[in-house]
One Martini backbone bead per residue (centre of mass of N, CA, C, O) as a GRO file, in nm:
protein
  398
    1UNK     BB    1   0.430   2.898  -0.915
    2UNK     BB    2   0.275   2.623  -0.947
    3UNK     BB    3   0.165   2.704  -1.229
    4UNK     BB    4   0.417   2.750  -1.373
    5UNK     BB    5   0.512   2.463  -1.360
    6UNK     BB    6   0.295   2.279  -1.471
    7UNK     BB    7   0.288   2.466  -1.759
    8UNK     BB    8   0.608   2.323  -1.824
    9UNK     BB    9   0.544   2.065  -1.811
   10UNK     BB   10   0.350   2.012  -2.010
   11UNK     BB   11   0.507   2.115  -2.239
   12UNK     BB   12   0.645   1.875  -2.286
   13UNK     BB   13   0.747   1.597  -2.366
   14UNK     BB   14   0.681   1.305  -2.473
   15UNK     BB   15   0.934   1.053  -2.419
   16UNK     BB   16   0.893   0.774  -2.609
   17UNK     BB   17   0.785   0.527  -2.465
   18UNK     BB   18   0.665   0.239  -2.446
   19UNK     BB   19   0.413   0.017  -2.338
   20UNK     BB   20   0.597  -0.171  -2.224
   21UNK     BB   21   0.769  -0.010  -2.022
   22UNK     BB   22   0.569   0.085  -1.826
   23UNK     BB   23   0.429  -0.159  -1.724
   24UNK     BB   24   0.685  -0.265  -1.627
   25UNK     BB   25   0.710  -0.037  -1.416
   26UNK     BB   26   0.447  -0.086  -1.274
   27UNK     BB   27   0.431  -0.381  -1.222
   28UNK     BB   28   0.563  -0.387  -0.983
   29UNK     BB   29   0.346  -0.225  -0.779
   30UNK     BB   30   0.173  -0.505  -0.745
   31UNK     BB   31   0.344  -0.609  -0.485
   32UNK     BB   32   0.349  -0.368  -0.244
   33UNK     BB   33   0.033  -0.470  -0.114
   34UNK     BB   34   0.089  -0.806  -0.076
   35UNK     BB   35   0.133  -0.870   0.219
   36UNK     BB   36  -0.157  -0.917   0.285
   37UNK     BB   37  -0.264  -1.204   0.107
   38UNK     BB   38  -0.299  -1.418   0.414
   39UNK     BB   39  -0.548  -1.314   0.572
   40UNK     BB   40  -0.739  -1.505   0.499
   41UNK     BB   41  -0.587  -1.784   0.603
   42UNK     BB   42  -0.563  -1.663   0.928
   43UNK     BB   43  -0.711  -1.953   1.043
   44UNK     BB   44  -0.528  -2.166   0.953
   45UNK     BB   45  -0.274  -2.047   1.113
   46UNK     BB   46  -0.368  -2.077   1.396
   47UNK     BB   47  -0.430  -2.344   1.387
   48UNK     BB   48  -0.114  -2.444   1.282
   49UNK     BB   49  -0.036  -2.225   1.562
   50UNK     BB   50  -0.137  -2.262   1.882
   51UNK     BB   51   0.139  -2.196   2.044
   52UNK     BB   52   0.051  -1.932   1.945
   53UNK     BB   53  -0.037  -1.621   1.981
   54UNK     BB   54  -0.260  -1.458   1.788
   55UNK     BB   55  -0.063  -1.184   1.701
   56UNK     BB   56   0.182  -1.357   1.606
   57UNK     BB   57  -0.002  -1.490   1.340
   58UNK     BB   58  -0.086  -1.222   1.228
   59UNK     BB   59   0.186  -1.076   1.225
   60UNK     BB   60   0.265  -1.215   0.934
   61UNK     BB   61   0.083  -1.018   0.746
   62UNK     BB   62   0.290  -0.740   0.897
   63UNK     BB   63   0.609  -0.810   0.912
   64UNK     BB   64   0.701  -0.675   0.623
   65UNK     BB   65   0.711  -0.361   0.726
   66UNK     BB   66   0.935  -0.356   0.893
   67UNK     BB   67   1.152  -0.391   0.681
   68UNK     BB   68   1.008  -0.221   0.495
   69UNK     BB   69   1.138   0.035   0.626
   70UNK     BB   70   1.430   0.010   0.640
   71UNK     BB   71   1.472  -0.051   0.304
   72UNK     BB   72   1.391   0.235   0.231
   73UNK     BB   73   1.607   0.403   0.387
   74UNK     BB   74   1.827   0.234   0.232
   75UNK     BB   75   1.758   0.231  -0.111
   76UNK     BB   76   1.922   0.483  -0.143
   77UNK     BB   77   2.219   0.409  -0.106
   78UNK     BB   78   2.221   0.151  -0.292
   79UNK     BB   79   2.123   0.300  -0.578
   80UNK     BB   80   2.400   0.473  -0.555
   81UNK     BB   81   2.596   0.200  -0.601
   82UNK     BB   82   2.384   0.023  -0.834
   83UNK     BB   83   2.141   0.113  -0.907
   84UNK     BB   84   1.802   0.107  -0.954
   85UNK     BB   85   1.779  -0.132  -1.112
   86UNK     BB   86   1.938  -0.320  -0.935
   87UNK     BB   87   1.764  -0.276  -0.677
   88UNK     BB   88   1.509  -0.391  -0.819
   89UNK     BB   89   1.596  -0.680  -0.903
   90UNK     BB   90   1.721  -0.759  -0.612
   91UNK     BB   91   1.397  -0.731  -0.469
   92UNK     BB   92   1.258  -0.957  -0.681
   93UNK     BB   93   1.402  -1.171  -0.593
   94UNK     BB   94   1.376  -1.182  -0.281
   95UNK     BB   95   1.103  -1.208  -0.284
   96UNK     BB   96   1.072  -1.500  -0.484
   97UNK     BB   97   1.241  -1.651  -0.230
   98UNK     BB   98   1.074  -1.616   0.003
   99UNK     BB   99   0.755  -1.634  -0.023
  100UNK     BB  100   0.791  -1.949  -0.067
  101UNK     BB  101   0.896  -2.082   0.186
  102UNK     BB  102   0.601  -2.163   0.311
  103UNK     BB  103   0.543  -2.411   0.136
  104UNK     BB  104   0.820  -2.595   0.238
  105UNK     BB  105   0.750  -2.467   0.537
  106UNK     BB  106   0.498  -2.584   0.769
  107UNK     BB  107   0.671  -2.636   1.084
  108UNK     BB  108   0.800  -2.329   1.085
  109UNK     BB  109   0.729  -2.058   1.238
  110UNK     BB  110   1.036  -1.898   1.233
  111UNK     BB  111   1.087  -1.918   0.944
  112UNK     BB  112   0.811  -1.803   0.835
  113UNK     BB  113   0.889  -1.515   0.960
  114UNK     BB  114   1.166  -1.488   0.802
  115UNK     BB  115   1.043  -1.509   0.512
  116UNK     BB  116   0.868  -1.244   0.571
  117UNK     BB  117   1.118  -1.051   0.616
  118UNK     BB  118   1.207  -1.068   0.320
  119UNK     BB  119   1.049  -1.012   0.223
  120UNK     BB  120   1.038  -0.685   0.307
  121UNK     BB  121   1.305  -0.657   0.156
  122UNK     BB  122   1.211  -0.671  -0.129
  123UNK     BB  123   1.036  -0.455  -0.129
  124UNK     BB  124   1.169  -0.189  -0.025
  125UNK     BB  125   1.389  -0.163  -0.250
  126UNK     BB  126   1.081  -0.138  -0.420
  127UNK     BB  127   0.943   0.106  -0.342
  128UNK     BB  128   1.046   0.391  -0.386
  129UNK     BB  129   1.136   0.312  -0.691
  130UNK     BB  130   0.863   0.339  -0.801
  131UNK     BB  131   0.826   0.613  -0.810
  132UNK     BB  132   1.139   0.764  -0.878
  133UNK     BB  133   1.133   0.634  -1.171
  134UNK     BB  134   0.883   0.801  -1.299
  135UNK     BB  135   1.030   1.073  -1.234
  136UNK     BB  136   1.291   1.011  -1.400
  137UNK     BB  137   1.140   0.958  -1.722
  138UNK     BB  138   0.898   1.166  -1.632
  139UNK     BB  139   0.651   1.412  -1.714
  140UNK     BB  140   0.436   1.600  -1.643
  141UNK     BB  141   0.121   1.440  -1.749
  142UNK     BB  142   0.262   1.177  -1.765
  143UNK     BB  143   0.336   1.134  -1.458
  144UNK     BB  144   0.069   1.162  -1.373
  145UNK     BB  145  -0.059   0.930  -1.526
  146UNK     BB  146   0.144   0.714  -1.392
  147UNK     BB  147   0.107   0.779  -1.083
  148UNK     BB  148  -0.220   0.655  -1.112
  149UNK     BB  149  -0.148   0.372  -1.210
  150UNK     BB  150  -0.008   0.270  -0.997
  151UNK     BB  151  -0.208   0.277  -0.783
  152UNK     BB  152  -0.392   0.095  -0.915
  153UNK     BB  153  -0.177  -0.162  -0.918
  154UNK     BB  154  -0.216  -0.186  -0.635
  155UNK     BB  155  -0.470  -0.246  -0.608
  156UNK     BB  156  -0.438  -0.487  -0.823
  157UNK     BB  157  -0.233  -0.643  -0.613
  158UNK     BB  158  -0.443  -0.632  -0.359
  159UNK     BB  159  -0.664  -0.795  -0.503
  160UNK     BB  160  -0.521  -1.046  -0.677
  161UNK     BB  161  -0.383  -1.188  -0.460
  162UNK     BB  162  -0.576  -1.274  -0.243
  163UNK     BB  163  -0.787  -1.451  -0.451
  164UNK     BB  164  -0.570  -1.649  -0.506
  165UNK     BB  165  -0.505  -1.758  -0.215
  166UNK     BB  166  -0.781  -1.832  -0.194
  167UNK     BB  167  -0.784  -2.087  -0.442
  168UNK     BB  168  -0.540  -2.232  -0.303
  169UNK     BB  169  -0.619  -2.260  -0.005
  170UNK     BB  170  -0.769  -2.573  -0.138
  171UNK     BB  171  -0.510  -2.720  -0.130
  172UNK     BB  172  -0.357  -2.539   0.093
  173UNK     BB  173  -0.226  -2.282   0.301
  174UNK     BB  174   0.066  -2.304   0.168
  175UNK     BB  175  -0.040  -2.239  -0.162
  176UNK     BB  176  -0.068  -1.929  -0.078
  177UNK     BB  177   0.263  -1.838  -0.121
  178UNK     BB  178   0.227  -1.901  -0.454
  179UNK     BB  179   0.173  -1.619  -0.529
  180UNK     BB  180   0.507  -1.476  -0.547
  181UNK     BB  181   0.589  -1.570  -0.795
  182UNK     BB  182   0.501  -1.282  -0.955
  183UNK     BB  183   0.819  -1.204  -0.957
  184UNK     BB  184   0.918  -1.310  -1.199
  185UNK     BB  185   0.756  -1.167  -1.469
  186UNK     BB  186   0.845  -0.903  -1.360
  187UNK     BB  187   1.157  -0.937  -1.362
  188UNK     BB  188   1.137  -0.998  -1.696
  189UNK     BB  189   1.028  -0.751  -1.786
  190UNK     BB  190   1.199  -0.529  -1.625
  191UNK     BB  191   1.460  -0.607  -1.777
  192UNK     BB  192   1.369  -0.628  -2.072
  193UNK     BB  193   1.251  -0.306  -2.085
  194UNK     BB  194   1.415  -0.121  -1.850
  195UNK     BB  195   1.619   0.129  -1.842
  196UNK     BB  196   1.906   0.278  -1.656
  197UNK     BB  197   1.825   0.518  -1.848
  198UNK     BB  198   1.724   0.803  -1.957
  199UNK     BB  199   1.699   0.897  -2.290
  200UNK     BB  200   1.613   1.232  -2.166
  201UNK     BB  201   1.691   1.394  -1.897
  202UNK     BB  202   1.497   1.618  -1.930
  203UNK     BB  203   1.267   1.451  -1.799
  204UNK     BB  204   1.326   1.566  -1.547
  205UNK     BB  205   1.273   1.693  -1.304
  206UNK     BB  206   1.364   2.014  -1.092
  207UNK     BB  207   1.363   1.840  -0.839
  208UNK     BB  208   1.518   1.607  -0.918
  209UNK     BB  209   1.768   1.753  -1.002
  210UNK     BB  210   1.836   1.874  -0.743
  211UNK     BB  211   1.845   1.633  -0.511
  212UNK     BB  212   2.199   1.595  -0.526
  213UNK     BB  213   2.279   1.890  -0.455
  214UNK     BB  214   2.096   1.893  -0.227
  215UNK     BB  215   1.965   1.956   0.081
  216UNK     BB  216   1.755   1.727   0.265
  217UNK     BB  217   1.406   1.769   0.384
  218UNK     BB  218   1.183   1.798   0.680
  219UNK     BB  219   0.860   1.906   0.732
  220UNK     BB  220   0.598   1.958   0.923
  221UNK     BB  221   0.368   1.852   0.694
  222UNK     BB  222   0.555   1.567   0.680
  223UNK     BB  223   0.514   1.498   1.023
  224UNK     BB  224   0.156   1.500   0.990
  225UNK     BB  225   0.143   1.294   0.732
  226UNK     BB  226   0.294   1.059   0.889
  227UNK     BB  227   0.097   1.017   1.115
  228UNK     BB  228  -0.161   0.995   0.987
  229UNK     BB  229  -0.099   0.736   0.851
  230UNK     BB  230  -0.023   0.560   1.090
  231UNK     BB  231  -0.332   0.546   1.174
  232UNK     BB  232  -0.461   0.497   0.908
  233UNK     BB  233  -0.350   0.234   0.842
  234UNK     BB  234  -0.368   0.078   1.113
  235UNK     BB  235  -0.709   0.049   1.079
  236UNK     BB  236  -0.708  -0.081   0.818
  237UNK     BB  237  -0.536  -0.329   0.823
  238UNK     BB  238  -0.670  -0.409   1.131
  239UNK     BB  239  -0.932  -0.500   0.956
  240UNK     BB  240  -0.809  -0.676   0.723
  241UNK     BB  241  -0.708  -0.879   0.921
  242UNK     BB  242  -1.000  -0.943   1.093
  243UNK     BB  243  -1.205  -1.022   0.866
  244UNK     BB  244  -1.178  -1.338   0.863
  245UNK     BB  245  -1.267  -1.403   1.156
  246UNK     BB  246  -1.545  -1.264   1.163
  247UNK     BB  247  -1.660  -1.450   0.913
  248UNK     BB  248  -1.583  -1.753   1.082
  249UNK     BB  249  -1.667  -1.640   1.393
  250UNK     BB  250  -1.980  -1.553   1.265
  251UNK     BB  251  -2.087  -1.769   1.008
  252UNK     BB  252  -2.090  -1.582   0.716
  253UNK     BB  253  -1.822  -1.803   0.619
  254UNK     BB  254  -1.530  -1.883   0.450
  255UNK     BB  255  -1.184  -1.826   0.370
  256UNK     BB  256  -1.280  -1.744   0.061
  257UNK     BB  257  -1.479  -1.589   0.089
  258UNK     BB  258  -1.324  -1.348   0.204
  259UNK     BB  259  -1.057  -1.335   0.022
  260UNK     BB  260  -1.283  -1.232  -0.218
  261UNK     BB  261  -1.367  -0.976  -0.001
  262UNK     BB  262  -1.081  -0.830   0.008
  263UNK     BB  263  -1.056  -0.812  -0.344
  264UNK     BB  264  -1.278  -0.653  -0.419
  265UNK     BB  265  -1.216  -0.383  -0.229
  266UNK     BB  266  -0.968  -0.330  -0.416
  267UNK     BB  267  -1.113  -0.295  -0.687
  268UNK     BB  268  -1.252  -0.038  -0.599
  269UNK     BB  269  -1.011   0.077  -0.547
  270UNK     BB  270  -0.910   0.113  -0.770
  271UNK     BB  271  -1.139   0.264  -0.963
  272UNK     BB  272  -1.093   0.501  -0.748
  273UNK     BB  273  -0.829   0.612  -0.882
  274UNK     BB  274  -0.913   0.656  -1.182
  275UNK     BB  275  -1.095   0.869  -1.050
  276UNK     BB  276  -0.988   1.083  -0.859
  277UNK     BB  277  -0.910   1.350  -1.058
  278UNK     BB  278  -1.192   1.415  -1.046
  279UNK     BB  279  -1.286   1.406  -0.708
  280UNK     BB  280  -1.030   1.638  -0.631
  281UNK     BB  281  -1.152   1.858  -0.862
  282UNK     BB  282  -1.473   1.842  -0.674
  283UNK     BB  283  -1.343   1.867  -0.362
  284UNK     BB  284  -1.043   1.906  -0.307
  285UNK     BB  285  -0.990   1.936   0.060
  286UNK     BB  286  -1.244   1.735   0.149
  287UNK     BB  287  -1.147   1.462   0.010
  288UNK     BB  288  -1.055   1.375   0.293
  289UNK     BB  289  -1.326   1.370   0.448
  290UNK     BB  290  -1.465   1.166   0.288
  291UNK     BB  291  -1.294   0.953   0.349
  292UNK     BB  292  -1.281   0.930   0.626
  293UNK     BB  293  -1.578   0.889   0.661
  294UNK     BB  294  -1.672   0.639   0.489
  295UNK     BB  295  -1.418   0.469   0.627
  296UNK     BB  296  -1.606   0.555   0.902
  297UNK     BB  297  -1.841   0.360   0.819
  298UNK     BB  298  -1.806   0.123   0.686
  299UNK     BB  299  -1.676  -0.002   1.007
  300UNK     BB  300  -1.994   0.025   1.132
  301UNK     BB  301  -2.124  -0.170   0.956
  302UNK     BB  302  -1.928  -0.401   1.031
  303UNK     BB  303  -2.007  -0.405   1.297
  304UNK     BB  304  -2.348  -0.439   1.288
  305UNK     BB  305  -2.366  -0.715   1.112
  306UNK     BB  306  -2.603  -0.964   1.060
  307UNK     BB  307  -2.434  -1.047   0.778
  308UNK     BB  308  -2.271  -1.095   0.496
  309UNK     BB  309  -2.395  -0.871   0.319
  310UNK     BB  310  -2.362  -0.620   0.512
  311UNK     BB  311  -2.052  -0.650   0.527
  312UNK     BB  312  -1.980  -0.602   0.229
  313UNK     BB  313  -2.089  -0.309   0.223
  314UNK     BB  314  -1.877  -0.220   0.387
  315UNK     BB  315  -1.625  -0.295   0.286
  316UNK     BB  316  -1.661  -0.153   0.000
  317UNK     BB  317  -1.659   0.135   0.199
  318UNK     BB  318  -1.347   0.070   0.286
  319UNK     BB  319  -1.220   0.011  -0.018
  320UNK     BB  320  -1.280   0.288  -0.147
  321UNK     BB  321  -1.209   0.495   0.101
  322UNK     BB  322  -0.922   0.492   0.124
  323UNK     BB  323  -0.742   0.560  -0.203
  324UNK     BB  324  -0.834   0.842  -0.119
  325UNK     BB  325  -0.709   0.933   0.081
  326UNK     BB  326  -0.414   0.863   0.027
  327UNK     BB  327  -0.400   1.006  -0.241
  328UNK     BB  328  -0.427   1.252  -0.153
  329UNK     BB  329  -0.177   1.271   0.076
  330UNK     BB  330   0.041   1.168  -0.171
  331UNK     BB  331  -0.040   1.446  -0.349
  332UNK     BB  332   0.076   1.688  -0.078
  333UNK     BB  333   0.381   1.660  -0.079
  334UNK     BB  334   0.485   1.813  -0.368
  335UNK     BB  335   0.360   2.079  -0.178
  336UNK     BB  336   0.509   2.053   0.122
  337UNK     BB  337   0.766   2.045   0.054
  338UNK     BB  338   1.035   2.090   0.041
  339UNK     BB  339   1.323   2.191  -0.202
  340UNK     BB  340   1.410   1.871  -0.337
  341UNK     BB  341   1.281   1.661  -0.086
  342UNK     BB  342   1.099   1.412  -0.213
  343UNK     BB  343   1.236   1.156  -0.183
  344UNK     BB  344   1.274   1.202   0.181
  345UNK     BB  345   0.963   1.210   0.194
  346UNK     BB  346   0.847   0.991   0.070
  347UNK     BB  347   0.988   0.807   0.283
  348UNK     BB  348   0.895   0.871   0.539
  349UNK     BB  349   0.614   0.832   0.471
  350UNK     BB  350   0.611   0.520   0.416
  351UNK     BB  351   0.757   0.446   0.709
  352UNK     BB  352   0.475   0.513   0.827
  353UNK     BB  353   0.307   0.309   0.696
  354UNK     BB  354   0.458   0.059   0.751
  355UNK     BB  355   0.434   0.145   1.067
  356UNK     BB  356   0.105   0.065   1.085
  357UNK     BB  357   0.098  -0.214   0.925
  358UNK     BB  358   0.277  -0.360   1.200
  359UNK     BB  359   0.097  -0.227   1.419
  360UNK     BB  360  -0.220  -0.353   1.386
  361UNK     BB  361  -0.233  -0.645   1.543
  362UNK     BB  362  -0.158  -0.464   1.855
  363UNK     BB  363  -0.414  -0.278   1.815
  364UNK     BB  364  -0.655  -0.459   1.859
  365UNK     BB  365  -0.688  -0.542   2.181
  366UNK     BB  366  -0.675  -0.258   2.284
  367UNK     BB  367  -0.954  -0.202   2.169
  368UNK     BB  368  -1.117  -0.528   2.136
  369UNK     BB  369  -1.036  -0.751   2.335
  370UNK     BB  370  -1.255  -1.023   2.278
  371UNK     BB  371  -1.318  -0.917   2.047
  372UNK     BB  372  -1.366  -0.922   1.690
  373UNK     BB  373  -1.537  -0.622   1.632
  374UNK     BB  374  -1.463  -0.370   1.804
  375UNK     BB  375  -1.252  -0.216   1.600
  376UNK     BB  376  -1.438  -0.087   1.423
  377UNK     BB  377  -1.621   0.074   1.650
  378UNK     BB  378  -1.398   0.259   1.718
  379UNK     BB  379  -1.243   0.312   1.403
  380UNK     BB  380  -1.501   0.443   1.319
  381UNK     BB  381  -1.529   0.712   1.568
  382UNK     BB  382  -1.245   0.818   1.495
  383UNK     BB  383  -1.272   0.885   1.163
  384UNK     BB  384  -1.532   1.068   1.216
  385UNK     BB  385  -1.397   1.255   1.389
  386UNK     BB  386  -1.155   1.351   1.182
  387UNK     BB  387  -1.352   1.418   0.987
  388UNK     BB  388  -1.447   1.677   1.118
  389UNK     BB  389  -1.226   1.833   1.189
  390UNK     BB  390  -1.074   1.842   0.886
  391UNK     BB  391  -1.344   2.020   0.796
  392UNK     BB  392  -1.391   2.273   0.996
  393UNK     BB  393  -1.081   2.363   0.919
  394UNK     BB  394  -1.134   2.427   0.642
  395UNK     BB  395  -1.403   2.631   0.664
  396UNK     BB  396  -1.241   2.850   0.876
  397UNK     BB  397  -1.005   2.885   0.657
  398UNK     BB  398  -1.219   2.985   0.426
   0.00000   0.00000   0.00000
């Protein structure tokens, strides 16, 4: 049934949108993975409040995804009484409003705590709609090949955002928070090129447009799948949000040097989404073996390192292998949920990655006690635990 689905879509027409409207819509993505763009100058915001402790300003470059938690379930209801156009509008305004609250007050911690959360309802309004507005514009091929890119897109928000946030803050550590102006010039490209409704409903998929009429559910292998992700989100957040002290903690760098290896490790996310389509066709069901290996060598790497270059070799091959693996999770939803249920179980599962990414900060102390290296060798341990089960498991049922 599956094989005959696919080759019903690719036989559509292709939408007939021009490049500068897809762009924009992808555009978006941009932002969606930019909440720790700030983890590199996390050693200035450490000093900047002495009597914080360590994870509550930690916390400040993961607790955007606290609010976009609530944000993703609350954005179904909302684009339907205002539609998405409008749902993603209000959500790029608020980011670039919230984003930047930071910069012009630098003396309240309690404040600048309060506009990462209002960034995170910002980012939340489009999160799932980065996603379903693709799938509701366009078809088959072009739809797959649209959702490839979005997700390159974000590694490429992922990338540019904290190497920017590095070069601001040499002029001042608030300065690192003027990254989020980015989401004005996406608001006015969205605006003014992504229309309101498909020019060709026919167009939506037979999934997406089931979706109204059906009662959407959620099963056990998509909240399998959200578990997962909340693990694994976990460890690689707490990973990236720890490497900059690690770096200036044990004399490796300065906080510019790290944040340039932060937006690297995403640089390689990126081309490495470019490749999926190919890696997952040569590697199938083990792609996620593969990914969860490497990306536990990657953190033993990084934790074993005795310089900067040593460092630097773990993070490229744990920012290369974290978006084979997500991507692989997250190309298996709309295999395994219910039918007609993918809006739904994409929010779950969304729901599930940002509360890992919230949750991050916070297992670091009892992972790694006062140790700032201890959480890559535990997570390091653990990843590879998980990727040999999840190899053994797949041997024995082929």
């Amino acid at each position: 049934m599956t094989t005959d689905s696919s080759t019903i879509q690719a036989a559509r027409p292709r939408s007939g949108y021009s490049p500068l409207m897809k762009f924009s819509l992808l555009a978006i993505s941009l932002l969606l993975t930019s909440s720790n763009a700030i983890s590199g100058v996390m050693p200035a915001l450490i000093k900047q409040f002495p009597d914080q402790p360590r994870a509550n300003v930690e916390l400040l470059s993961t607790v955007p995804s606290f609010s976009m938690i609530i944000m993703i379930i609350a954005s179904g209801f909302i684009a339907r009484k205002i539609g998405d156009k409008a749902t993603v509008t209000a959500g790029l305004v608020i980011a670039a409003v919230f984003g930047v609250i930071p910069f012009f007050v630098t003396n309240n911690f309690w404040v600048i705590m309060g506009s990462r959360i209002g960034l995170g309802v910002g980012f939340g309004l489009i999160n799932s709609l980065a996603v379903s507005m693709i799938a509701k514009f366009f078809s088959g091929d072009e739809k797959a090949t649209l959702m490839g890119f979005r997700s390159a897109f974000e590694s490429l928000g992922q990338s540019l955002m904290p190497l920017a946030a590095g070069f601001l803050v040499l002029l001042s550590w608030n300065s690192s928070f003027l990254v989020y102006f980015l989401a004005v010039p996406i608001l006015v490209l969205f605006v003014l090129f992504v229309p309101k409704e498909p020019n060709n409903p026919a167009a939506d998929d037979s999934a997406h447009a089931e979706t109204g009429s059906a009662k959407q559910s959620v099963n056990g292998p998509i909240l399998l799948i959200t578990v997962f992700l909340i693990v694994a989100v976990t460890m690689y957040i707490g990973l990236t949000t720890r490497l900059s002290s690690v770096v200036t903690g044990f004399g490796f760098g300065t906080m510019q040097q790290a944040s340039t290896l932060l937006s690297v490790m995403t640089i390689g996310g990126m081309l490495m989404g470019f490749a999926f389509g190919l890696i997952n066709k040569a590697l199938k069901a083990q792609t996620l073996t593969v990914g969860l290996a490497a990306l536990g060598i990657g953190s033993l790497i990084m934790f074993f390192a005795p310089n900067f270059a040593v460092l630097c070799v773990g993070a490229l091959i744990a920012g290369i292998s974290y978006p084979t693996m997500i991507s692989y999770t997250f190309n298996q939803i709309s295999e395994v949920c219910p039918k007609g249920s993918d809006t739904l179980c994409t929010s779950v599962v969304l729901v599930g990655c940002n509360f890992g990414a919230f949750t991050a900060p916070y297992t670091l102390k009892p992972v790694g006690g006062s140790s700032l290296s201890q959480p890559y060798l535990v997570y390091g341990v653990i990843l590879l635990v998980i990727a040999a089960g999840y190899a053994v498991y797949h041997l024995v049922r082929k």
